[in-house]
C-alpha positions in Angstrom: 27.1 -37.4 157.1 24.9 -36.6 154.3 25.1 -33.4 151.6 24.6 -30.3 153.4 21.1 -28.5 153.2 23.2 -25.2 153.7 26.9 -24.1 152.7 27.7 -21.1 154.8 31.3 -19.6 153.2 33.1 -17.5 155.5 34.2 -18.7 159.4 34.1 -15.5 161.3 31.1 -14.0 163.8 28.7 -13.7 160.9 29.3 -17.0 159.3 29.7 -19.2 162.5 26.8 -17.1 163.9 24.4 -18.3 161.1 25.5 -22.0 160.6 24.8 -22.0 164.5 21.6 -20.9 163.8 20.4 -22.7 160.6 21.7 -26.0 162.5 19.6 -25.4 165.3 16.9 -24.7 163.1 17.1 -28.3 161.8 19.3 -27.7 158.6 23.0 -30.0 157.9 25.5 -27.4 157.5 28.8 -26.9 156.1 31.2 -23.8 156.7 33.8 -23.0 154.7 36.8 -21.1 155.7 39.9 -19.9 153.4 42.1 -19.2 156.3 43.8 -21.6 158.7 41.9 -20.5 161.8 38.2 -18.9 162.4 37.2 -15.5 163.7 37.5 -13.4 160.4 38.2 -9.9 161.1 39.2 -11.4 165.4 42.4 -12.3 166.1 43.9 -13.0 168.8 48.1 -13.2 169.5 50.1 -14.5 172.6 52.4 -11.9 173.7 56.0 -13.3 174.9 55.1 -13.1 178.6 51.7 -15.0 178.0 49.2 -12.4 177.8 46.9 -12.4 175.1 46.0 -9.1 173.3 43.4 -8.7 169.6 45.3 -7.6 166.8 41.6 -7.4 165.2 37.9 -6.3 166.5 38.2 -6.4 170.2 35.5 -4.1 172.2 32.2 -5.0 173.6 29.7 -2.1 174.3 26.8 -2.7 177.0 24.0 -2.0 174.4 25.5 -4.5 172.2 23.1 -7.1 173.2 23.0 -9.4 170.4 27.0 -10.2 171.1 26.4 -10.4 175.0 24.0 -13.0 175.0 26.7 -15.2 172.7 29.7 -14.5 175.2 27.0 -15.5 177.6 25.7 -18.8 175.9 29.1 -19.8 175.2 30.6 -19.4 178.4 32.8 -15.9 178.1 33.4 -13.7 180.3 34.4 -10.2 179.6 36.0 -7.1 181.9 36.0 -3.7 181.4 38.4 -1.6 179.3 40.8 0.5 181.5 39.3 3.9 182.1 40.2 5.4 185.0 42.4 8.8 185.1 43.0 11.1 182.1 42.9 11.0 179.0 45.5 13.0 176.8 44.7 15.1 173.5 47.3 16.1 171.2 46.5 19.7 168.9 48.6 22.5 167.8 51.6 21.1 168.8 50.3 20.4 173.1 50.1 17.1 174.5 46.4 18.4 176.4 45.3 16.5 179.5 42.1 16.2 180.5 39.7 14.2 183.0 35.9 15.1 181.9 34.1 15.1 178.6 35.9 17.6 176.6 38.4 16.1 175.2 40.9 19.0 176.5 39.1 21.3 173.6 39.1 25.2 174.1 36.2 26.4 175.5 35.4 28.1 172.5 35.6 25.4 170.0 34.2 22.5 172.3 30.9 24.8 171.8 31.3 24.6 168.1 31.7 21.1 168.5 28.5 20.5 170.7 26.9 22.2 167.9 27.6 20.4 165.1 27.3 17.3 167.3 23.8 17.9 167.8 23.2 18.7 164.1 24.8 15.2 163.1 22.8 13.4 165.8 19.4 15.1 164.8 19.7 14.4 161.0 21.0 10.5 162.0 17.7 10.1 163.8 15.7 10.7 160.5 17.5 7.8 158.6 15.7 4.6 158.2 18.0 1.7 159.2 16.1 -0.8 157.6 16.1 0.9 153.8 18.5 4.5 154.4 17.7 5.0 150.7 14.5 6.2 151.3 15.1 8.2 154.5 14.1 11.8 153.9 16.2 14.1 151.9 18.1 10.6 150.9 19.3 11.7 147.8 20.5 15.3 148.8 22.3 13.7 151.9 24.0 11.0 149.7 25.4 13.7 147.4 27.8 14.9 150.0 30.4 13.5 151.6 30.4 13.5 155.3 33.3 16.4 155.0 31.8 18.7 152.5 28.8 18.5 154.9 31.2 19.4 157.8 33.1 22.1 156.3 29.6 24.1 155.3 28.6 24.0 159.2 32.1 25.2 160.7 34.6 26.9 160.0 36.7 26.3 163.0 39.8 24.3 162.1 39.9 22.9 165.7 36.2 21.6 165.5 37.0 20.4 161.9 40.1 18.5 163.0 38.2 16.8 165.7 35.6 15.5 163.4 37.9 14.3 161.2 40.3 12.8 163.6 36.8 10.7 165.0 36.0 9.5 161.6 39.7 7.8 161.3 39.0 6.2 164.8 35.1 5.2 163.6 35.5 4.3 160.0 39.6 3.9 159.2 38.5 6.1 156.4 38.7 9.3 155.9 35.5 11.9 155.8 36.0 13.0 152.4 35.8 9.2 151.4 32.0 8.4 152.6 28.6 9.5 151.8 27.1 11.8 154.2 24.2 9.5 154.5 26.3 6.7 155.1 28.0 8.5 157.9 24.7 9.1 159.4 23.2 5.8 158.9 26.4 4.6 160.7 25.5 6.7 163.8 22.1 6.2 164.1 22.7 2.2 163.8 25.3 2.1 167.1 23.0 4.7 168.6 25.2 7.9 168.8 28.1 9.7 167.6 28.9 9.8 171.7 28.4 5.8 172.2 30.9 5.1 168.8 33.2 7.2 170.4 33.3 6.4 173.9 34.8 3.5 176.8 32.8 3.6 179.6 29.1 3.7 178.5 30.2 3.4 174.4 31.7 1.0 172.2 34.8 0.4 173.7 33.9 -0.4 177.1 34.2 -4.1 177.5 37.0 -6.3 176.3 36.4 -10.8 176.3 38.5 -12.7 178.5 41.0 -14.4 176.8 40.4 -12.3 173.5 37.5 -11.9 171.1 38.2 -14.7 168.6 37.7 -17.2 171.2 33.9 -16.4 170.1 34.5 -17.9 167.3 36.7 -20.6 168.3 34.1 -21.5 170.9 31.5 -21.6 168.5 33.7 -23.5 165.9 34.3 -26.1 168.4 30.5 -26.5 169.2 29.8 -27.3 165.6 32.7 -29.8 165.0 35.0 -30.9 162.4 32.4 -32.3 160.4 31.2 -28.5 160.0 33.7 -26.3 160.3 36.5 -26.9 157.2 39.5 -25.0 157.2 41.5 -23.8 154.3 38.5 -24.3 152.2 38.7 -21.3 149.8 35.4 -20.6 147.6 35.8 -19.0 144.4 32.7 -19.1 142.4 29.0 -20.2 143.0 26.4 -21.8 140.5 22.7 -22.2 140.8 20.2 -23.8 139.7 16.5 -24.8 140.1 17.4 -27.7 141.9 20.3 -26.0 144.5 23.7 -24.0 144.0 27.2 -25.3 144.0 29.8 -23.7 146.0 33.3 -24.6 143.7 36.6 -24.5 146.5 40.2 -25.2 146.8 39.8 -28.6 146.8 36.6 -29.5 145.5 33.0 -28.7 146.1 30.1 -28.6 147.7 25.9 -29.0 146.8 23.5 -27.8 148.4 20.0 -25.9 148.9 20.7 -22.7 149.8 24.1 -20.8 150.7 24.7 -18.1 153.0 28.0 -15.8 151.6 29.3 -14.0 155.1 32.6 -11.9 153.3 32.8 -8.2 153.4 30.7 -7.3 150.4 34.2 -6.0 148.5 35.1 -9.7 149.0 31.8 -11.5 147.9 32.1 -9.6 144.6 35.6 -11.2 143.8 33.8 -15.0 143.5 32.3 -15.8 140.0 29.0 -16.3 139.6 26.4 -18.6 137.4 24.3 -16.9 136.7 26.0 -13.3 136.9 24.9 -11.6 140.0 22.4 -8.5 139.1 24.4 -5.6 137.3 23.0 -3.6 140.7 25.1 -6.1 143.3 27.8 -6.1 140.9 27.9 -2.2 141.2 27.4 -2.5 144.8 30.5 -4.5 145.6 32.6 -2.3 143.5 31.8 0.6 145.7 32.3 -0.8 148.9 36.0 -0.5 150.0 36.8 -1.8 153.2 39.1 0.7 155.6 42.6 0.4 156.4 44.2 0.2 159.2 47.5 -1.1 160.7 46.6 -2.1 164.5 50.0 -2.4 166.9 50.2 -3.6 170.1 53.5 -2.4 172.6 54.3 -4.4 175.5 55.8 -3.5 178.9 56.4 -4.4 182.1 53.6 -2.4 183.8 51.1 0.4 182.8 53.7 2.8 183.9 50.9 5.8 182.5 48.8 4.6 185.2 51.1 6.0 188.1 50.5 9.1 186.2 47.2 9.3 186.9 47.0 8.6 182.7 44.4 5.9 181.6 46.2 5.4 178.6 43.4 7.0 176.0 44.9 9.3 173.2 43.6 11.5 170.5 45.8 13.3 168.2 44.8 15.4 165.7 48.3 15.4 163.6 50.4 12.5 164.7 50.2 8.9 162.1 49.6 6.7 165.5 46.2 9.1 166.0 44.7 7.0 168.8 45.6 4.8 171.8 44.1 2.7 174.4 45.6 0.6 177.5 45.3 -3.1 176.4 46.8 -4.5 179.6 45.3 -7.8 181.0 43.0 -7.3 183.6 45.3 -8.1 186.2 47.5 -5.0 185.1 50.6 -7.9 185.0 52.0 -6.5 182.6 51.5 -3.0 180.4 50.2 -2.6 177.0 49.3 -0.4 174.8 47.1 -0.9 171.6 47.3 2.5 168.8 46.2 2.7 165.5 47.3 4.0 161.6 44.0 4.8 160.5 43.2 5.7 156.8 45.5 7.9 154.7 48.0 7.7 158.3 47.5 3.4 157.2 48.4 4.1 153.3 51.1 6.0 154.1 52.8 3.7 157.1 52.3 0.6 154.9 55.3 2.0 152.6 57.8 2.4 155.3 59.4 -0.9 156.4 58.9 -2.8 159.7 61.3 -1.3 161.7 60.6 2.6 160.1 57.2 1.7 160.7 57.9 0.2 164.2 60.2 3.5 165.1 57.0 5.7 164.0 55.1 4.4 166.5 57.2 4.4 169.2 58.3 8.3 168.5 54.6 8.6 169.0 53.5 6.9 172.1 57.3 9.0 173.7 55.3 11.7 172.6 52.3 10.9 174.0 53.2 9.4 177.1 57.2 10.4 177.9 60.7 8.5 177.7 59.2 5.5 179.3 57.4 4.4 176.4 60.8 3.9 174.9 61.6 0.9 177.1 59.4 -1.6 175.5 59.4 -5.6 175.6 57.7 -6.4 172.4 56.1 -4.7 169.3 53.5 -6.4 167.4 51.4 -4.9 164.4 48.8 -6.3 161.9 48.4 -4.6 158.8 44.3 -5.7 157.2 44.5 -4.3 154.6 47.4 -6.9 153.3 45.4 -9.3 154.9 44.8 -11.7 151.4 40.8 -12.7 153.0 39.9 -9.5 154.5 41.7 -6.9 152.7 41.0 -4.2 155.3 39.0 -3.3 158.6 37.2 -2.4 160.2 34.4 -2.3 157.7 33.0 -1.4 153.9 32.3 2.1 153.8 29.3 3.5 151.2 30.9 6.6 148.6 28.4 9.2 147.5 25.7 8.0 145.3 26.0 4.4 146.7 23.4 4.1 148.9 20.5 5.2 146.9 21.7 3.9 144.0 22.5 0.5 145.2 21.8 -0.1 148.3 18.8 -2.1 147.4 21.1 -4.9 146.8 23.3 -4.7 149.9 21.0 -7.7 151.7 18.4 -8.9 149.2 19.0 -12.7 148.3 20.2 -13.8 144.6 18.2 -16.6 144.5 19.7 -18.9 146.7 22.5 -16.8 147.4 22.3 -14.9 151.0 24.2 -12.5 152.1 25.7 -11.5 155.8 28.5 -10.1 157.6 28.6 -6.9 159.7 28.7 -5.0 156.6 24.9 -5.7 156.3 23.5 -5.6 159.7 20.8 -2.6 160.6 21.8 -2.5 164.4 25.6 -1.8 164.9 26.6 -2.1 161.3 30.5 -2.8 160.9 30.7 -4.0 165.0 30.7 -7.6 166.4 27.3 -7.5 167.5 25.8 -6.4 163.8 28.2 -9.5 162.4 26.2 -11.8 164.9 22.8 -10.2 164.0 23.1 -10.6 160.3 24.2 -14.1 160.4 20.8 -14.8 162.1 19.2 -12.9 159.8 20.5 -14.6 156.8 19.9 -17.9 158.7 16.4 -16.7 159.3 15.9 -16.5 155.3 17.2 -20.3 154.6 15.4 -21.8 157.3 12.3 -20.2 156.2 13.2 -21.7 152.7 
């Protein structure tokens, strides 16, 4: 097997999804992979009794086209998330139950909410996905952050703790930590604050047999060995007039073109030659991926379920702030998945393993009674310790960022192209936008 025409450096959805791509499009390609195993920001663990849970991105949505037709091609199925019953809200101190769209809000504020609901949704209809920079009112809507926005339209500490609380689940970043623009951009490119936010009919409603990183094993194992390199880590890039070289653990590679399919915080950690534009440079300094610590407890049935409980919590002051029901399909066993989310993250990821362990499971007795005590297993993944990913679920844009960089977020260096779900127009940050931007990006070397 010759040189590759095209080094693609990063094995997960976006990378996989563009060396599929650029070798059906005629091109010899090489993917190279730091970790031991493909699927990025997807992972998948084998619980003690056999089932498999995702300790990284796991949900499918139905408007999420882009990563249906790949489950299709390659021969995954998926089922839907467990959604039947209540769902449970925690505020002010009440475990809330409730069974239509309101979350269990008072009357009173769930109008305030509607309100500033439709105010978000309006405003994220005017951004321009393609180039938010030059959206109308870009630069005044950049300025803010998504919370100083919120706390000039309400002053209802309900409505603003709601808001809030849905930002952590979103983002795994706090709303004092993001543009406003960004926020909205975000909305707008998964097609509602109500789709992000939802199970049936939203973003969560599907889960892939057998666990989302077989989409990337499956499409690891349809390029080969020859392709696919493991434990390959990249740490600088050179061009040329003639073709860049990508410099790795244990050698390198030459080639015509490379694709770069890391969250953008990560990209800017390799060393260039030539030095990347000062503008990318400042881009990947301001791009800070999320944090979030992701557990998984095992029982021996979805014991919520005779409860009438479909496992779904939101609480508006507990660390473990949201949780779904995980089980396998067959309801064989019980699980539930919950989530430390942004400052919650930071501030579990200095207690120990068992502290932290013991936090979650005062939470979900909280949540869901004594039962949840009686657990089989525990398992967690912290991302943002994660050495090649460094958080989840995605890079988040400050104030200022977007119109002052964001020029640079996709543009090729030359023969440097850049993808990952980070810079995807349609569902930015989810699976599907990681699958869109790596054809996009193997749209530009094929074109080459």
């Amino acid at each position: 097997m010759g040189g590759p025409d095209v080094v693609v450096v990063g094995a997960g959805i976006a990378g996989l999804s563009a060396a599929r791509a650029a070798l059906a499009a005629g091109k010899n390609v090489r993917v190279l992979e730091a970790r031991a195993r493909v699927g990025g920001r997807t992972a998948g663990h084998t619980l003690a009794n056999g089932s498999t849970v995702e300790m990284g991105g796991q949900w499918v949505g139905n408007t999420q086209t882009e990563i249906l037709r790949l489950i299709d091609e390659l021969g995954l199925e998926t089922f839907p998330t467990y959604d039947s019953g209540a769902g449970l809200t925690v505020l002010q101190g009440s475990v809330v139950r409730y069974e239509d769209d309101s979350f269990g809000l008072p009357e009173e504020v769930g109008v305030q909410v509607d309100r500033v609901l439709q105010e978000i949704e309006g405003m994220a209809d005017t951004v321009d996905l393609a180039a938010p920079w030059t959206s109308p009112q870009a630069g005044e809507l950049d300025r803010h952050t998504f919370d100083s926005w919120l706390t000039a339209n309400t002053t209802d500490e309900i409505a603003l703790a709601f808001f809030r609380t849905v930002t952590r689940a979103i983002f795994s970043a706090e709303a004092h930590e993001m543009s406003l623009l960004h926020f909205l951009f975000y909305v707008s490119s998964g097609g509602s604050l109500d789709i992000l936010s939802s199970t049936t009919g939203g973003a969560q409603e599907l889960r892939v047999v057998g666990g989302s990183q077989r989409i990337s094993e499956r499409m690891a194992e349809e390029l080969g060995g020859d392709v696919v390199h493991l434990e390959h880590p990249v740490h600088a890039i050179t061009q040329d007039g003639a073709g860049v070289t990508v410099h790795h653990g244990t050698g390198e590679e030459r080639a015509q073109e490379v694709i770069v399919a890391l969250p953008p915080t990560l990209a800017g950690r390799l060393r260039y030659d030539p030095p990347l534009p000062s503008s990318r440079d400042g881009l990947t300094q301001q791009l800070p991926m999320g944090s979030v610590i992701k557990i998984q407890a095992a029982y021996d049935a979805p014991f919520w379920r005779e409860d009438a409980l479909n496992g779904q919590v939101v609480s508006f002051e507990d660390p473990l702030s949201i949780t779904f029901d995980n089980s396998p399909p067959d309801g064989s066993c019980g699980v539930l998945v919950g989530f430390f989310e942004a400052s919650h993250a930071r501030q579990a990821a200095e207690l120990s393993a068992d502290e932290r362990r013991g936090l979650a499971v005062d939470c979900l007795t909280k949540f869901f009674g004594r039962r949840a005590r009686r657990l089989n297993e525990y398992v967690e993944r912290d991302w943002a310790a994660e050495p090649y990913t460094r958080g989840c679920y995605g890079g988040r844009l400050g104030t200022g960022v977007w119109t002052q960089y964001g020029r640079s977020l996709v543009a090729p260096v030359g023969r440097i192209h850049w993808a990952g779900a980070e810079t995807a127009q349609i569902w930015n940050g989810y699976m599907d936008g990681a699958a869109r931007s790596g054809r996009r990006a193997a749209a530009e070397v094929t074109a080459v």
